[in-house]
N, C-alpha and C positions, 0 to 999 in steps of 0.2 A: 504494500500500500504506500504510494505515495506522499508526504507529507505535503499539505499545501498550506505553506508556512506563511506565506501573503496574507492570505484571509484569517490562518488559526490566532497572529497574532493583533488583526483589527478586532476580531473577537473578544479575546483575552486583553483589550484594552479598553471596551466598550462594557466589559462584565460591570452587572452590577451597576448601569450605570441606568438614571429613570428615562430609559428608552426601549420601544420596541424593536428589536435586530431582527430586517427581515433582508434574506438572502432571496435575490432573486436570478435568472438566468433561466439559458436553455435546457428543455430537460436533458438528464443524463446527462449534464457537465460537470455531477460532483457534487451539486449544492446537501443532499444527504448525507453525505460521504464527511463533508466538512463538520457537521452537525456532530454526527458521531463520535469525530475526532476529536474535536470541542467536549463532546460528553466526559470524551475519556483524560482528557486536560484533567477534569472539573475531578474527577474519581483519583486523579493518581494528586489531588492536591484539594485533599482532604471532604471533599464534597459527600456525603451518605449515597448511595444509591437512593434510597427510600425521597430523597429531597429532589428526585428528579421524576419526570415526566418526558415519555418520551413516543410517540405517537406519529406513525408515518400513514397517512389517508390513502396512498394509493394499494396498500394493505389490507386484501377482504376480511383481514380480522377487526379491521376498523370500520366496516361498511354500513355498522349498526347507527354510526353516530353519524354520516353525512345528512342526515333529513333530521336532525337531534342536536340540533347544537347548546339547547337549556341541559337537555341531559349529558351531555358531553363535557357542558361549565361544573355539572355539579361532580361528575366522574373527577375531573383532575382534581377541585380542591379535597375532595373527599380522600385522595391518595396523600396530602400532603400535611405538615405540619404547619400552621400560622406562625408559630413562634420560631420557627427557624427561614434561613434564608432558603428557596425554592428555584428549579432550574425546571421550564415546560417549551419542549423544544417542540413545534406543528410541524410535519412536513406535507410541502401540495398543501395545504391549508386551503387553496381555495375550492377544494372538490365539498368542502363543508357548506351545507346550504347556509346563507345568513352570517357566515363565519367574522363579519365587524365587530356581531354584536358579541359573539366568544373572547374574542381579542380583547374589545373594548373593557369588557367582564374581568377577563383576568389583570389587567393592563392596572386597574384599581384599587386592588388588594393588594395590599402591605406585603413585601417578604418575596413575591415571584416577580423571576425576571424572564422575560419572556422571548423567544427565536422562532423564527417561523421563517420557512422558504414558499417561493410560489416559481410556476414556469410559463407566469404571461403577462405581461406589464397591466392586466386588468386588475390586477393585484392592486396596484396602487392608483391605478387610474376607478378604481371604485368609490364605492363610501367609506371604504377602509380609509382611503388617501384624506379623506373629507371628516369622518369621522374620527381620527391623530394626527390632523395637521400640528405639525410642533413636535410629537410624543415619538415618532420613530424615527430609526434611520439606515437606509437601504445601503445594500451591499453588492455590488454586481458580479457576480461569479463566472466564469470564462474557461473552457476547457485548457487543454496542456498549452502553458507556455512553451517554446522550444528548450527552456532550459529544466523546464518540469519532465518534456518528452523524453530528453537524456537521459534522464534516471530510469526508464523504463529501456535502454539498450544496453546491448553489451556493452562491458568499462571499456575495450580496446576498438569499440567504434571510429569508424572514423567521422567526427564532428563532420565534414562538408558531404559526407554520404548519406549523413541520418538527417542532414538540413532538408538535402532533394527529397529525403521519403518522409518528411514533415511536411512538404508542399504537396505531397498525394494523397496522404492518409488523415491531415489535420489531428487534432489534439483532444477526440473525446476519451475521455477517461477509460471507457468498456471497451474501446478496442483492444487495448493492449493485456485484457485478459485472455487473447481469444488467439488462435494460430490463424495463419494470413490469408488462408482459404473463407474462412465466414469471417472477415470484417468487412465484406460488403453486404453480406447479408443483414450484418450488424446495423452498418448504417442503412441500411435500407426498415429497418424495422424500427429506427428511432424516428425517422424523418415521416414517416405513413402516421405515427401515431401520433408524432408533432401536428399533422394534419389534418388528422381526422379528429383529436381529444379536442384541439386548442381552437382551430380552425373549421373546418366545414361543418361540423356539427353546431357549434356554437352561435355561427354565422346561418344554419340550415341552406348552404348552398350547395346545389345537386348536380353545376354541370364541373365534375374534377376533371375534367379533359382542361376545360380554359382554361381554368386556374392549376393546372400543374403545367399547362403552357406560358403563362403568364410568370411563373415560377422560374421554370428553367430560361426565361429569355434573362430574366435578373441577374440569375449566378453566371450568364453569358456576355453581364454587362459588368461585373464587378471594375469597381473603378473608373466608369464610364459615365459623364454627364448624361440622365436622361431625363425621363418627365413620362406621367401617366400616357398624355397623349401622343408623344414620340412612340413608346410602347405598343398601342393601339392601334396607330398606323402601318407598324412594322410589321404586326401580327397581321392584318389585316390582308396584307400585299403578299406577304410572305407562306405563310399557312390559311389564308383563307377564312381565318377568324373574326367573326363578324361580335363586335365587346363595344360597349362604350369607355370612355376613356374613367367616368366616374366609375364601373365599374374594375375596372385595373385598379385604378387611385385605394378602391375599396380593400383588392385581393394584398396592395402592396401592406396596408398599413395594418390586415392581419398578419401578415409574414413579419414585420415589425415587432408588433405586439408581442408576437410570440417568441420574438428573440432570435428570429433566424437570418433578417439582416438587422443594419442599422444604420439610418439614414444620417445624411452627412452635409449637411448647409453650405452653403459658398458664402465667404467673405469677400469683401470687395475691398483691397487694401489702399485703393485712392480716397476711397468713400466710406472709410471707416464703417462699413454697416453691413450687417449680413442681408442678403438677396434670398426674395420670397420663392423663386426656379431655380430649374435645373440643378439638383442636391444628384449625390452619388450614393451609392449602395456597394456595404459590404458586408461577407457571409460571415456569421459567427465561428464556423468553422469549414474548411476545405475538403475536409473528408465531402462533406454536402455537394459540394460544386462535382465532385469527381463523381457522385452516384446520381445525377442530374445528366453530366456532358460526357461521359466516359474520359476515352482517351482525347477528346478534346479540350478538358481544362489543363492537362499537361501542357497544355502548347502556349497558353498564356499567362509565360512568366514573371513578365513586369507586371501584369495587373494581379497576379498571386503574391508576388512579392510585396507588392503596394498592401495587399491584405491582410499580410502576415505583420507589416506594422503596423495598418491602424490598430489590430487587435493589443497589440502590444501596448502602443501607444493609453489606449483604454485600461488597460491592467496598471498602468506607472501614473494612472491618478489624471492624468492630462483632460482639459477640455479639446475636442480636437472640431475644427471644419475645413473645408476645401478652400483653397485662396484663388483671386482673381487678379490680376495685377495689367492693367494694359488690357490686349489684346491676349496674353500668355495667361496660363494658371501654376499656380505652386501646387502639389500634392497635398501639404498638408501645413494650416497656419494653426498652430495649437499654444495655449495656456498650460505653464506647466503648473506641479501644486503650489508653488511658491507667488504664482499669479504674472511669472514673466512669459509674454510671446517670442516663440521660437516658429520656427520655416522650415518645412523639411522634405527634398525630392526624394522619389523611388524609379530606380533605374537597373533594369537587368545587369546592364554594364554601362562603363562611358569610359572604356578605352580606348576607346576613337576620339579626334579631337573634335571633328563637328558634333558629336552624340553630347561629349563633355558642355560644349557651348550650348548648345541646345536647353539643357537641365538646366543650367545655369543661368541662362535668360532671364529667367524670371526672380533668379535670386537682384539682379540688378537694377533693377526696374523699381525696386523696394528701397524708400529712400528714407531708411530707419538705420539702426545698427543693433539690430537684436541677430539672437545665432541664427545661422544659418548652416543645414547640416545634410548634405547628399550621402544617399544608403545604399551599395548598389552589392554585386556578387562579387564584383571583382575582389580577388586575391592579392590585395600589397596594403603597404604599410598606409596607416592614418596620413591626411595630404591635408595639408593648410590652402587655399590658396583666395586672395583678395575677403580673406575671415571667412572664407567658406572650410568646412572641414567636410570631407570625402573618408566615407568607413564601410568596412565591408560591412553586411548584415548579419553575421554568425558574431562577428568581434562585439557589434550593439546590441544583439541580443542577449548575449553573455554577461556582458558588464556595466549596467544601469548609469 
């Protein structure tokens, strides 16, 4: 089992503290897994068993209380003592009918501190959100970093081999239980049920052919300025697919919701202001793109690459959007946690000098002096040049 030391230690510094901790993400990125580990934190550092609660929903031993959730408030406190401090961790919390009103319930009571994960931003875009404005605070959970995927290869790997079969396989946690013959199987049984538990059920939409076309044109556009109606058109021409554009607009922002991409603003850096179009879309994880486009998301590397930082980027705290500058765009203009802007290209390589000049365009055009920092594959040493600093991407994902 992997330790996923990022999240156990926001955790363990959030303990105890009058807030709700609710882990959210895509399913099967772990967000249980951390809970658990968390559990066992709390046991090896003096916590009783007895002073915990610990209840996973998607569990038919649990299926008495989704339509119960007064009887489910009185279950937990009935397990716990008042007079000692109390650990009640929900997981899927939201398969519970009413489940605010649970939260809210325990949320009041002296002595429990309360965790809870969900796997669809309706979590918080509910009455939940509405009902602890102020009282919680969310934690985004993110499959294998590449430095977390490490730990799961051989010690005598070689770093730039397990990079390429990180751009294939992406970083959900349950692959790596499984031998290499069913991890498509694998992903193919997370992604169907991401889509039918979170999405088309929910939604009661009946035609999956559009919307798993609507799908795969996304992860064919990672990193690519689009728009609902660009979409619509495409499909239109292309496959014959007759959709309105609010319709697409609708299928994106369940795919959203559910944490399977996530969409990405343009800044406009003459104009100091973010722009209402054209936002970009990236997949939570690549394993996805690969059981979508086959052997065709192999082939687009720079926009895998581009993917593989924003995710990263999102794990190191950063607010991130797309930059505009001129007639050129930057990859990515992002706040880091300290609240400074930083610039940053994604390039398969730029050992070519026009390729080099190219990236860099748009670092020029920006008439600030904040960092500026090009990520590409190539193999050689850190390069300064005009305050631009040039790194490979194994060296930046390594070393924070």
């Amino acid at each position: 089992m992997i330790l996923r030391q990022q999240y156990i230690e926001q955790l363990i510094a959030l303990k105890d503290t009058n807030l709700i901790k609710v882990l959210t993400g895509v399913r099967r990125c772990g967000k249980s897994t951390i809970m658990q580990m968390f559990k066992d934190y709390l046991l090896k550092n003096g916590v009783s068993e007895k002073q915990i609660v610990f209840l996973n929903f998607e569990d038919l031993d649990n299926e008495i209380w989704l339509k119960n959730y007064k009887g489910l408030y009185k279950e937990i406190i009935g397990r716990l003592d008042p007079q000692k401090k109390s650990y009640v961790f929900l997981d899927e919390i939201q398969q519970v009918e009413e489940f605010e009103r649970l939260i809210d319930g325990l949320y009041v009571k002296p002595n429990i501190d309360v965790y809870i994960t969900g796997s669809n931003a309706y979590l918080l875009s509910s009455e939940l959100g509405t009902l602890l404005t102020g009282r919680y605070i969310s934690i985004h959970v993110l499959p294998f970093s590449f430095k977390e995927f490490l730990y799961t290869q051989p010690e005598n790997a070689r770093t730039d081999l397990m990079f390429n079969k990180y751009l294939v396989t992406g970083g959900m946690p349950g692959i790596f239980e499984l031998p290499d013959f069913a991890v498509q199987n694998y992903i193919q049984e997370v992604i169907q049920n991401i889509i039918q538990k979170d999405i088309l059920v929910r939604y009661n939409w009946r035609n999956e052919d559009h919307f798993n076309k609507t799908t795969a044109f996304l992860f064919d556009s990672i990193g690519s300025v689009i728009s609902p109606k660009k979409i619509t058109n495409i499909l239109r021409t292309e496959n014959a697919i007759s959709l309105s554009h609010n319709t697409v607009g609708n299928y994106i922002n369940a795919l959203t919701e559910a944490y399977l991409f996530y969409k990405v603003k343009r800044y406009d850096l003459q104009g100091k202001a973010l722009l209402a179009t054209q936002q970009k879309y990236y997949s939570v994880d690549l394993g996805f793109k690969k059981y979508y486009l086959s052997d065709k998301a192999n082939l687009d590397l720079g926009h895998n690459l581009e993917n593989v930082v924003f995710l990263e980027l999102l794990r190191r705290g950063y607010r991130v959007n797309i930059g505009k500058a001129g007639n050129t765009e930057v990859d990515f203009v992002v706040r880091n946690p300290k609240g400074n802007m930083e610039y940053i290209q994604v390039a398969w390589t730029a050992k070519e000098k026009n390729t080099y000049e190219r990236e860099i365009k748009s670092f020029e055009l920006i008439k600030d002096f904040n960092k500026r920092t090009l990520i590409t594959s190539d193999v050689e040493p850190i390069t300064y040049f005009n305050g631009i600093k040039k790194i490979n991407i194994i060296d930046w994902l390594l070393n924070e």
